[in-house]
N, C-alpha and C positions, 0 to 999 in steps of 0.2 A: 547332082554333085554338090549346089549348093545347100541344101538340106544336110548331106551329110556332114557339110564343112561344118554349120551351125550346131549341127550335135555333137561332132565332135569338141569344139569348142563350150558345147554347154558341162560335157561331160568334164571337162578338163576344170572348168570353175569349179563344179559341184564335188569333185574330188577333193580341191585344193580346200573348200572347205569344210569338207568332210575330216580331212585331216590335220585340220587348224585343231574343228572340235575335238577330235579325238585324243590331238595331244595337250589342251588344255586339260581335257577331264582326266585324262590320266594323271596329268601333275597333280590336278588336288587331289583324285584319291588315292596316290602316293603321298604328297603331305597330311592327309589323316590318316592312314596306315600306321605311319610314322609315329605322327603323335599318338595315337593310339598304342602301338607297341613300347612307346620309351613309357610312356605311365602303366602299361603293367608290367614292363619291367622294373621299374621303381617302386613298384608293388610286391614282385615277388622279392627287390633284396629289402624290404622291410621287412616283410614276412621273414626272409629267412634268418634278418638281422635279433628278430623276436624270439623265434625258437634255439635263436643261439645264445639269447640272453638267459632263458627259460632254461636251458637244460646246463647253462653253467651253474646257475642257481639250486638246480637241482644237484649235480657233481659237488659242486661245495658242502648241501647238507646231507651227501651221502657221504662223504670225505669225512666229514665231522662224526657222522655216526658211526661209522667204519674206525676212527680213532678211539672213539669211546668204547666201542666192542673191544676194543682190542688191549683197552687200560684197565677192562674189567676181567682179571683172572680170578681162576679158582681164590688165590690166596689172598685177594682184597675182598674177592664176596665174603670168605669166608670171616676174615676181619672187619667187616662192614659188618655180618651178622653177630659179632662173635660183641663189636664194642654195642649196636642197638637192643642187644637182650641182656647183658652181664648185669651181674645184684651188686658186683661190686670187686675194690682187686686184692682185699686182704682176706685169706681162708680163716674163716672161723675158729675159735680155738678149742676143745674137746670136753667135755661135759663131762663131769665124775658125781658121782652120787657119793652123798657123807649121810652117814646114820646120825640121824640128832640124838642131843644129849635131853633126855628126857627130865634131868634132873636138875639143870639149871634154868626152866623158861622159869619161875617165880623170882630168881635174881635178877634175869632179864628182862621181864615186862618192870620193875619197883625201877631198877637203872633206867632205861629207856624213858621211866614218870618223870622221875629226879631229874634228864638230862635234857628234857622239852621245854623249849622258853617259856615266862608264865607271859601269859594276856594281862596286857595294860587296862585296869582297873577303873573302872569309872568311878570320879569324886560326884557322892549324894551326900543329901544332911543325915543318913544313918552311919555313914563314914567319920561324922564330926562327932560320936559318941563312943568313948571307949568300947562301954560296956555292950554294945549291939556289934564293934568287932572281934572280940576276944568271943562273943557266941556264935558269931559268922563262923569265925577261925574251926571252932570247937566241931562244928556239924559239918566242916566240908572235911576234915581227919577221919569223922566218924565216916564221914561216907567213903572214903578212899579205903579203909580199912573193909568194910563192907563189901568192897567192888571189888578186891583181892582174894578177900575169905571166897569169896562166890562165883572165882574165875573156874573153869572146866574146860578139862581137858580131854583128848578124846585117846585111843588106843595108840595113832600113829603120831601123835603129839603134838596136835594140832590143836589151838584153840575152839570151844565152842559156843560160838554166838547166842545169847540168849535170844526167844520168841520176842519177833517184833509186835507182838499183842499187847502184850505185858508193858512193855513199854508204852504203847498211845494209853492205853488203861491209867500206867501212871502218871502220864503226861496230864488226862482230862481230868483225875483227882488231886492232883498239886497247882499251888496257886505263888505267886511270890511277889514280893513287897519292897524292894530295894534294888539295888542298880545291878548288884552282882550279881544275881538271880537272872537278871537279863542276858547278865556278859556270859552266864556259862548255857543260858538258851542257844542263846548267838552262835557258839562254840559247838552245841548238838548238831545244831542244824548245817554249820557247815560241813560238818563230818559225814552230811549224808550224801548220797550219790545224786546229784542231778537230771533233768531226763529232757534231752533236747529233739524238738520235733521240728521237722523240714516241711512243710506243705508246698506241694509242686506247682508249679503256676498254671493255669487250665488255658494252654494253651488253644484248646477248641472253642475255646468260647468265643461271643460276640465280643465281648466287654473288651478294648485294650486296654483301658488304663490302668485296672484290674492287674491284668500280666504282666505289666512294665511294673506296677510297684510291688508286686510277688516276687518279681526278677532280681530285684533291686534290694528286697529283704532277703534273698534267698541268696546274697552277695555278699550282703554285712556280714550272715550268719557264718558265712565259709571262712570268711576273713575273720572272724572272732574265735572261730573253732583253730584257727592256726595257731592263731596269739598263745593259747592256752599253754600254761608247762605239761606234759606230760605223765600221769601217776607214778610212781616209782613200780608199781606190780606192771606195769606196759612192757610188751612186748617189743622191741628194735622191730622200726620201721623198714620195710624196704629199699636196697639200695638203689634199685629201677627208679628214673625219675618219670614224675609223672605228672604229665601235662595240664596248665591252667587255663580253665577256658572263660576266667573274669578279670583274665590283664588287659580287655580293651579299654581305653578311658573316650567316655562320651565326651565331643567336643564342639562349641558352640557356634554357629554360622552368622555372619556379620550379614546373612541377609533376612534373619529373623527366621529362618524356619525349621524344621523339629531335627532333634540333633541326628547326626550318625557316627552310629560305632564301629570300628576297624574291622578291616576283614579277616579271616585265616583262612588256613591251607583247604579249607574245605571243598569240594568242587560242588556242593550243592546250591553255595554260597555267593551272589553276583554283587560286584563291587558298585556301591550309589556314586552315582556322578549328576551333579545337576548343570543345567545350561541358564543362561541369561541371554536375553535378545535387547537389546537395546537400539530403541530408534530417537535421532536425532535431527529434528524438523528446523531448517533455516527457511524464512520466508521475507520480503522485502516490501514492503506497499507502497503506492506512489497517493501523494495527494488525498482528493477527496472522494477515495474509491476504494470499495474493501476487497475486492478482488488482487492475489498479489501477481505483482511483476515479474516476483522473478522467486522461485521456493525449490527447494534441495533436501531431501529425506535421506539418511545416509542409517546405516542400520550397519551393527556386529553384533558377532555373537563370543559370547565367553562361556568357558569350560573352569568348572570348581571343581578341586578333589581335596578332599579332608588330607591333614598332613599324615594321619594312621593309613588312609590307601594309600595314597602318593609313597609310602615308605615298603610298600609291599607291592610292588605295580612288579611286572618281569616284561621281559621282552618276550618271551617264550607264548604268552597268552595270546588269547583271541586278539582277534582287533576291533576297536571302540570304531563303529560303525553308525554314523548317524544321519538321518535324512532332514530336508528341508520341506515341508511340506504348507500345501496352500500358499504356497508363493508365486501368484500369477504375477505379480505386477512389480517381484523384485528382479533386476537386473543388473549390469557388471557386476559379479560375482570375485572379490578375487580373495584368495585363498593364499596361508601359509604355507608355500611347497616346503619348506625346512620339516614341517609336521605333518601336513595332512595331504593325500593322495585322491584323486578325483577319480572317482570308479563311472569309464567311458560306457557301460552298457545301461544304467541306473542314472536318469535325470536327476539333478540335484541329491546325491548321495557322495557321503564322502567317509573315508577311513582314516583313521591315525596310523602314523608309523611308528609305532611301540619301540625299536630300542631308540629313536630319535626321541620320542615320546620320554622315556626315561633317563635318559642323558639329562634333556632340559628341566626334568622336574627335581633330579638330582642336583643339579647344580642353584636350583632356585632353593633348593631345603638347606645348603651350603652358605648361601648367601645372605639369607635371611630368616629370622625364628619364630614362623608365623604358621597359626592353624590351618590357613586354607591356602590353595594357590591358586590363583585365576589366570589364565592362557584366552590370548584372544587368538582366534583361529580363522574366524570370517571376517569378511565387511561385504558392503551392497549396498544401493543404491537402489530406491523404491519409485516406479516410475508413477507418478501421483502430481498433480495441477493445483490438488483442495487443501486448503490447508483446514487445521483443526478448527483455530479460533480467524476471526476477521478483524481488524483494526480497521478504523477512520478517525482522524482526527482534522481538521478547520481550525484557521482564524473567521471571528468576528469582532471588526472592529466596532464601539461605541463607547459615546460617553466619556472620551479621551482614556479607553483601554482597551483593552486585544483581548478579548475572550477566547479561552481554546478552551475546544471541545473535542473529548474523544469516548468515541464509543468500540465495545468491546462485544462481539456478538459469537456467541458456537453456531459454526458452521452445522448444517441440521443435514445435510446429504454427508457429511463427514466427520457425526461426531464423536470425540472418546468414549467409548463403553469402559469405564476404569471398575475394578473389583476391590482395588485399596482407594487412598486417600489422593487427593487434588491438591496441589498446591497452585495458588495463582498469583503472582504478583505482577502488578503495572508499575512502571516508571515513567518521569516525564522528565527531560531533563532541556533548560532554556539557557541558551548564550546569545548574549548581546543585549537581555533586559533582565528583569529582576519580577520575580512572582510578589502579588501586592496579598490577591486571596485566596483560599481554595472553599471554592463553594463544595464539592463533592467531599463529604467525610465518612468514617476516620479514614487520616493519611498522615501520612509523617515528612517533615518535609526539612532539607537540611539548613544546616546556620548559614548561610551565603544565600537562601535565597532564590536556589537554580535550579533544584530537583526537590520532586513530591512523589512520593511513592505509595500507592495501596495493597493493601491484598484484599485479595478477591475470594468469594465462596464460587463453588463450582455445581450446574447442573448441567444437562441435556440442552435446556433451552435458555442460556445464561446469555443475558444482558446487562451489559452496564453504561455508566455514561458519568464520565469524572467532565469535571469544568473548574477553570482558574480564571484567574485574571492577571492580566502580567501589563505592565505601565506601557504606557503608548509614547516611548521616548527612541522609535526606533529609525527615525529620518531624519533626526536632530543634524547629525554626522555621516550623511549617507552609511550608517552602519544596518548591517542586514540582519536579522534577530534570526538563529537557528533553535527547532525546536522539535524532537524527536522525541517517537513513544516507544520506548522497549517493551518488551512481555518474554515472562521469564512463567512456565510451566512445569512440573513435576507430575507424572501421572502412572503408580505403580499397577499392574494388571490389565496393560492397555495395549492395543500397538494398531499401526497405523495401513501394515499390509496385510496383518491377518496371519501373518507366515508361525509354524510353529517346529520343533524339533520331535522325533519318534528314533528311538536307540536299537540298533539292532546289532546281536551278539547274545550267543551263551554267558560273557562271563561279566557285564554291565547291566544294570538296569538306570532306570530315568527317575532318580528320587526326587527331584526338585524341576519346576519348569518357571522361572520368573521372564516378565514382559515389562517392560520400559519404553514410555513414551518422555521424550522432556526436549524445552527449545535450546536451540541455538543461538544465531542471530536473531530475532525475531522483531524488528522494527518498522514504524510508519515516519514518515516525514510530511509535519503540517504543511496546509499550504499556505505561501506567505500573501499578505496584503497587498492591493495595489498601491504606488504611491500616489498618494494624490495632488490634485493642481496645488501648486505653489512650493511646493518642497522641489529644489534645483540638488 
């Protein structure tokens, strides 16, 4: 009986804890159920908030097509075809044939001599002799009389041309001696028909320059062939107009590189956009240490478009799609949302928003009357410890002066690879004493006394090492002598993470890629002197 009491009582514990656990685990896996269910439901009404987006956007541009179907009837196609083919909107007026008078062209050509201004006469020393003009006079009678007797005519009453043989024959046996001999050359020769020959640019070839200056003559020529008047025997030109395909004007880029010309309607044709990356190095040194303290790499990117595309861009086009690539080591990313859309399947890839995209370029062509436009569309932050170049500069005191010494070293685990030019300049600038020398030259140094400045040539493995001397009158006044070295860099065809742009789209391509390295802050702080015994 005791035994059984004991198990009944064990059985009664082991229940009660049975069902402790039981409804402890039930609650939490009711609380993840839970949680579990509310995030996918917050899942599907995204989802479903997405497909509701999507298929408004679709209704709208079906709504809009649907309108346009619907604006387009027979009687505007028809007038739509009717104004892009027409010659013109006056009917021509009717044509009648008149039998010529076979008996007056001999009054008519003598009228027609008589009634032609004469050519201004060149003054020669045979003009200052009576007697060689009144014989001029006499033989050019004789020949007008000559050239009348021996005009010919034919059945339908049409003049006939004599053989052009007869004529060079005469040409090579006649010789002349005086001015007006030339002035009625002059007057042959421009009566003749001239003979204008176009040679087409060889577009297959290797040579470009070649086809750029064929292109370019083959531009003049067209543009010359307009200027011309028209012969009076010309036929009226067509009232169709017809299309110029040398109104683009090349236009010059303020970043030096080779021009581009505007686009048209072509769809073969993809419009140049070039990109700029520019990185901006702030670095801080402490002391007598070239390692910095404290350095910030900040990096944008800019978009240029010639003001001839910028004035042809539509909303309707592709979208300028462009990626970031080799960009390990750039981070916070933050982007223009007004212009550009961050495509969530594609790491660092990003799109324009084309009519936003035209809006802003429209309003900037409005505002101001300039060839290019430049949009900054990125920035980032490059995650980087090295900086390019290393400063150190020291006091030594001696000889009752303060020698500072700074040395200027490229970082060799990080240094610019530049494709264009280096610019380097040092500064040093000193408050609370006055510079006596500067042993390191050339440097320029200003009228007070306070600042020395160099510039610097640029390698791979560049060292330099500037020193002054600045008066040792810095304890006189418990005053503290400050003395900081800026460095100021320009480095085109350079960059510091490597990162570069690739354009994707049918209707863009990548005509220009520039890279920019250049500082910011970039300063060391000497380190100061101890004071020594006796100065309170």
């Amino acid at each position: 009986m005791d035994e059984y009491t004991i198990l009944v009582e064990k059985f009664s514990t082991v229940k009660k804890e049975f069902e402790r656990n039981m409804e402890e685990s039930a609650n939490r896996f009711q609380q993840l159920e839970e949680t579990h269910l509310k995030s996918m439901g917050e899942f599907l009404q995204k989802y479903s908030e997405g497909w509701s987006r999507h298929y408004d956007k679709l209704k709208k541009t079906h709504d809009e097509f649907d309108d346009k179907c619907s604006s387009l009837s027979i009687e505007a196609l028809l007038d739509m075809f009717v104004t892009t083919k027409k010659t013109g909107t006056d009917r021509p007026s009717d044509v009648t044939f008149e039998q010529p008078d076979l008996s007056g062209i001999s009054a008519m050509e003598s009228s027609t001599e008589s009634d032609r201004p004469e050519r201004p006469k060149s003054t020669t020393f045979l003009d200052l002799v009576p007697a060689f003009g009144r014989r001029r006079k006499k033989k050019a009678e004789e020949k007008d009389n000559n050239s009348l007797a021996q005009t010919q005519v034919d059945e339908e009453g049409f003049t006939v041309r004599p053989d052009e043989g007869e004529e060079k024959k005469e040409d090579l046996n006649s010789w002349w001696s005086s001015g007006e001999e030339s002035d009625e050359e002059e007057t042959k020769t421009s009566k003749k028909p001239f003979k204008v020959e176009i040679k087409p640019a060889n577009i297959n070839g290797s040579g470009g320059t070649e086809s750029v200056t064929s292109m370019e003559d083959l531009k003049r020529s067209v543009v010359q062939l307009k200027n011309l008047a028209p012969p009076p025997s010309r036929r009226p030109d067509r009232m169709t107009p017809t299309p110029n395909i040398f109104d683009s004007q090349n236009q010059s880029d303020e970043w030096g590189h080779r021009k581009m010309t505007s686009i048209s309607s072509s769809p073969h044709l993809q419009i140049p956009v070039a990109f700029a990356i520019t990185e901006t190095v702030n670095a801080l040194f402490d002391a007598d240490c070239y390692q910095p303290s404290k350095i910030r790499i900040d990096g944008q990117i800019t978009v240029c478009l010639p003001r001839s595309v910028a004035e042809k861009l539509i909303s309707d086009s592709h979208p300028l799609i462009f990626n970031l690539q080799n960009a390990t080591s750039v981070q916070k990313i933050d982007v223009d949302n007004n212009l550009i859309s961050i495509d969530l399947f594609k790491e660092k890839t990003y799109s324009f928003k084309m009519s936003a995209l035209c809006n802003y370029v429209k309003g900037k062509l409005v505002e101001n009357n300039v060839n290019y436009i430049n949009i900054d569309v990125l920035k980032y932050e490059v995650e980087s410890m090295r900086a390019p170049f290393l400063i150190r500069s020291v006091f030594n005191k001696a000889d009752g002066y303060v020698d500072v010494v700074i040395e200027v070293t490229s970082n060799v685990s990080n240094a610019l690879k530049c494709s264009g030019d280096v610019k380097l300049r040092l500064a040093l600038c000193i408050s609370g004493s006055q510079i006596v020398g500067v042993e390191s030259k050339p440097a320029y140094m200003t009228t007070d006394n306070a600042k020395v400045v160099w510039n610097l040539e640029y390698n791979e493995k560049c060292f330099v090492e500037a020193k002054i001397k600045v008066e040792d009158n810095l304890y006189e006044n418990n005053e503290v002598c400050k003395c900081r070295t800026a460095l100021q860099f320009h480095c085109d065809g350079a960059s510091v993470s490597g990162s570069s742009i690739n354009i994707q789209g049918e209707d863009f391509k990548l005509a220009k890629m520039v890279n920019r390295v250049s500082s910011g802050k970039y300063a060391s702080d000497a380190v100061e002197p101890s004071i020594p015994e006796g100065y309170q």
